[in-house]
MDAnalysis code that builds the backbone (N, CA, C; Angstrom):
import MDAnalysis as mda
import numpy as np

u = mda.Universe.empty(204, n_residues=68, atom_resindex=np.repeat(np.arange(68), 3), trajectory=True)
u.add_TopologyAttr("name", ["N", "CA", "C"] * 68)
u.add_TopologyAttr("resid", np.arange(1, 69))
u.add_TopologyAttr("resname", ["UNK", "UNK", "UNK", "UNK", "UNK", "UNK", "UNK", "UNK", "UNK", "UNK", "UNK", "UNK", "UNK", "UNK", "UNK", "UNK", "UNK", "UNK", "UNK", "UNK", "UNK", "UNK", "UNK", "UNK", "UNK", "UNK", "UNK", "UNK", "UNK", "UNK", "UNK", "UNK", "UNK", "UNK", "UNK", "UNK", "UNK", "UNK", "UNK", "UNK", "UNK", "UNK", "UNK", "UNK", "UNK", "UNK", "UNK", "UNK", "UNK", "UNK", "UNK", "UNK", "UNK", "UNK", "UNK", "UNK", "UNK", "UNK", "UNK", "UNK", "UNK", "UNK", "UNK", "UNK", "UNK", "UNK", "UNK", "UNK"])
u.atoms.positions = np.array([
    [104.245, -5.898, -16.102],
    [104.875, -5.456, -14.878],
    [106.332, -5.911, -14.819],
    [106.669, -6.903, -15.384],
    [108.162, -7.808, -15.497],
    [108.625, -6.412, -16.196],
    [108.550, -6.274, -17.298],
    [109.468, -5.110, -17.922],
    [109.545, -3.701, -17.364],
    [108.803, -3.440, -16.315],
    [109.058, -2.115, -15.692],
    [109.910, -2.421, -14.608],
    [109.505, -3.705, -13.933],
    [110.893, -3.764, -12.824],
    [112.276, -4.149, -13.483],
    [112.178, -4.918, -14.434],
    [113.689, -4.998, -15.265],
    [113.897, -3.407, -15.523],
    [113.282, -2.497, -16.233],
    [114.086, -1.184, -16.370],
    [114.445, -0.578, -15.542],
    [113.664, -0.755, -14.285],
    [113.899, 0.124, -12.876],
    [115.339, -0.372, -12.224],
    [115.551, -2.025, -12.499],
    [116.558, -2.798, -12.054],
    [117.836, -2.398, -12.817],
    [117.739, -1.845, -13.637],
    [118.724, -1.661, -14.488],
    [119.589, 0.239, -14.433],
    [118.116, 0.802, -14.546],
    [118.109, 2.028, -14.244],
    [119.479, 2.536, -12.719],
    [118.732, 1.420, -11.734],
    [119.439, 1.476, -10.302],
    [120.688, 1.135, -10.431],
    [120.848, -0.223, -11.598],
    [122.140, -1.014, -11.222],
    [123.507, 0.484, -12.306],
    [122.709, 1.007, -13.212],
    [123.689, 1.808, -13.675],
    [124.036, 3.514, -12.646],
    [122.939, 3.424, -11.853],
    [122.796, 4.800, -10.974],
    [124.434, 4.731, -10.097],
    [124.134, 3.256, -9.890],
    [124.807, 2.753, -8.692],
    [126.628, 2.612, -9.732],
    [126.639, 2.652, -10.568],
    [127.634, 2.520, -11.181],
    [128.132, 3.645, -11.555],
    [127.324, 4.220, -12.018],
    [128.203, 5.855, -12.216],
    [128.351, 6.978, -10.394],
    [127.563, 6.400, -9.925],
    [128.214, 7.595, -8.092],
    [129.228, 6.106, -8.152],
    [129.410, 5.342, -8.381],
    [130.713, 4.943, -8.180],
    [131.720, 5.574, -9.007],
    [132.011, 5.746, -10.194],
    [132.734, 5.982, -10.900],
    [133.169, 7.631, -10.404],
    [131.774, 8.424, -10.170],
    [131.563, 9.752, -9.823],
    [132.961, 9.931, -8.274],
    [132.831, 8.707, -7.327],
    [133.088, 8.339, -6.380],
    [134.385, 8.628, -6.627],
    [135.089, 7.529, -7.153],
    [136.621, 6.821, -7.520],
    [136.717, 8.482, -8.525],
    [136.315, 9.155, -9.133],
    [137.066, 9.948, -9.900],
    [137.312, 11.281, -8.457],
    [136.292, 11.345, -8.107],
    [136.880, 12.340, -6.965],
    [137.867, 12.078, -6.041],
    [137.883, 10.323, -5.598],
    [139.604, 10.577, -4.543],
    [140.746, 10.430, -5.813],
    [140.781, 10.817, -7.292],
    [141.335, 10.795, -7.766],
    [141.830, 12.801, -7.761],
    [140.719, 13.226, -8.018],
    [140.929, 14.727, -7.880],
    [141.417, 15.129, -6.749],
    [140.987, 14.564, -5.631],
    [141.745, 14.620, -3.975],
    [142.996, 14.418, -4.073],
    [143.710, 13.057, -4.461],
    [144.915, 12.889, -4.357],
    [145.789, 13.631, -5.341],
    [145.101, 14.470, -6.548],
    [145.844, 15.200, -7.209],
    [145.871, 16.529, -5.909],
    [145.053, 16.813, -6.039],
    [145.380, 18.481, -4.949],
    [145.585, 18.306, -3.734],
    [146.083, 17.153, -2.690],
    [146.599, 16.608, -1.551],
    [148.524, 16.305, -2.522],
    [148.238, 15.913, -3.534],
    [149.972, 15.908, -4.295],
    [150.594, 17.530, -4.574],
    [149.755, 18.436, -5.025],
    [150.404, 19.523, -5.216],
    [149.765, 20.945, -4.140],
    [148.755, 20.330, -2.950],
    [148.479, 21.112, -1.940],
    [147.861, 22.490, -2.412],
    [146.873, 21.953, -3.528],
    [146.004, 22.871, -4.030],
    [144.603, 22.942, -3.155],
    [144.023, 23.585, -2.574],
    [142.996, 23.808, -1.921],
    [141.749, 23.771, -2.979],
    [141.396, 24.034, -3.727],
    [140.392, 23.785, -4.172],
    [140.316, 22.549, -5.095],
    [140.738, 21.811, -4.842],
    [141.275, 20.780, -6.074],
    [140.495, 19.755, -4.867],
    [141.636, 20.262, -3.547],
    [140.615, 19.351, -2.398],
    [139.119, 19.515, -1.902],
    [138.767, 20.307, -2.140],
    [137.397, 20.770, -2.074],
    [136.395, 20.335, -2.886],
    [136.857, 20.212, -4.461],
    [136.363, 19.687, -5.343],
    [136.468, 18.196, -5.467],
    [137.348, 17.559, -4.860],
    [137.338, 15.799, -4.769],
    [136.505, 15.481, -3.356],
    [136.678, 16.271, -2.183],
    [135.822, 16.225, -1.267],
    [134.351, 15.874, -1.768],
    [134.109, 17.110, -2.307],
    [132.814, 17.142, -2.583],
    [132.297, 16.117, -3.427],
    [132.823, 16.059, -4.526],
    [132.287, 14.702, -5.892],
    [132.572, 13.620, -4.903],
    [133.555, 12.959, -3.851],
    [133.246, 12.011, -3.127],
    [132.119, 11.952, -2.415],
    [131.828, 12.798, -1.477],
    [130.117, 13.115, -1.050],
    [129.208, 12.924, -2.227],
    [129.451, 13.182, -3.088],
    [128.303, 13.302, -4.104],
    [127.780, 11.693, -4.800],
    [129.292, 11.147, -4.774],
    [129.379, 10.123, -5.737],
    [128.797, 9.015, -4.556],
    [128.814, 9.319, -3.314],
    [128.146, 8.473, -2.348],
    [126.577, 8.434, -2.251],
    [126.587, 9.808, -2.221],
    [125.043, 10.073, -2.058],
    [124.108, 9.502, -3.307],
    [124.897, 9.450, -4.581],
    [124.485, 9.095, -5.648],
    [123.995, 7.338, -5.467],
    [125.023, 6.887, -4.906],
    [124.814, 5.395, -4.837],
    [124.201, 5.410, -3.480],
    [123.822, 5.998, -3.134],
    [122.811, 5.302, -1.466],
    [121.442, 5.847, -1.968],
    [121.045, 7.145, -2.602],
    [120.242, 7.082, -3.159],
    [119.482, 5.958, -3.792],
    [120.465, 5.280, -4.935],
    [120.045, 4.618, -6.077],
    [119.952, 2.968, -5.412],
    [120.394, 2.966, -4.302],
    [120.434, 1.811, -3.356],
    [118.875, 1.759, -2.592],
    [118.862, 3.063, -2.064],
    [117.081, 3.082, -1.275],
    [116.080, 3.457, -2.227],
    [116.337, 3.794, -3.697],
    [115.739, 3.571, -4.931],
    [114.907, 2.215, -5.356],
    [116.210, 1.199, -5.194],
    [116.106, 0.058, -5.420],
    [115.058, -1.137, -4.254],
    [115.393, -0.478, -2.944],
    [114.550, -0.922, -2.126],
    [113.103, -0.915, -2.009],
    [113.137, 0.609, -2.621],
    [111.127, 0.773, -2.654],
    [111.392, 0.230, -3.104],
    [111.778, 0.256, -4.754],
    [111.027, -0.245, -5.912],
    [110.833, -1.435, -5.685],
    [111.637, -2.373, -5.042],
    [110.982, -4.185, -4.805],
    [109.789, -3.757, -3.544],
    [109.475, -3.792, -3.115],
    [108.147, -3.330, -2.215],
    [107.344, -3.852, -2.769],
])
């Protein structure tokens, strides 16, 4: 049972690392199309920011069952 919660722990701790990365690369795409007032550029960093959140709150209430 130790080695399934270590993979699950690990599984989460990298979930939680990439909607971050997912996160930080979208207000990167934002501040490119907020710099040259491209509309879909903002739409598309909008969104991967939503995404890259949802990714890590997911992998956050992931982590919660799984200790249960």
């Amino acid at each position: 049972m130790d080695l399934l919660d270590d993979v699950l722990k690990l599984v989460t701790k990298f979930a939680i690392i990439g909607g971050g990365l997912w996160l930080v690369w979208g207000v990167v795409v934002l501040a490119g199309g907020l710099k040259d007032k491209n509309g879909p550029a903002l739409q598309s960093g909008i969104w991967q920011i939503v995404g890259g959140g949802m990714i890590i709150a997911a992998a956050a209430l992931f982590a919660n069952v799984t200790a249960a």
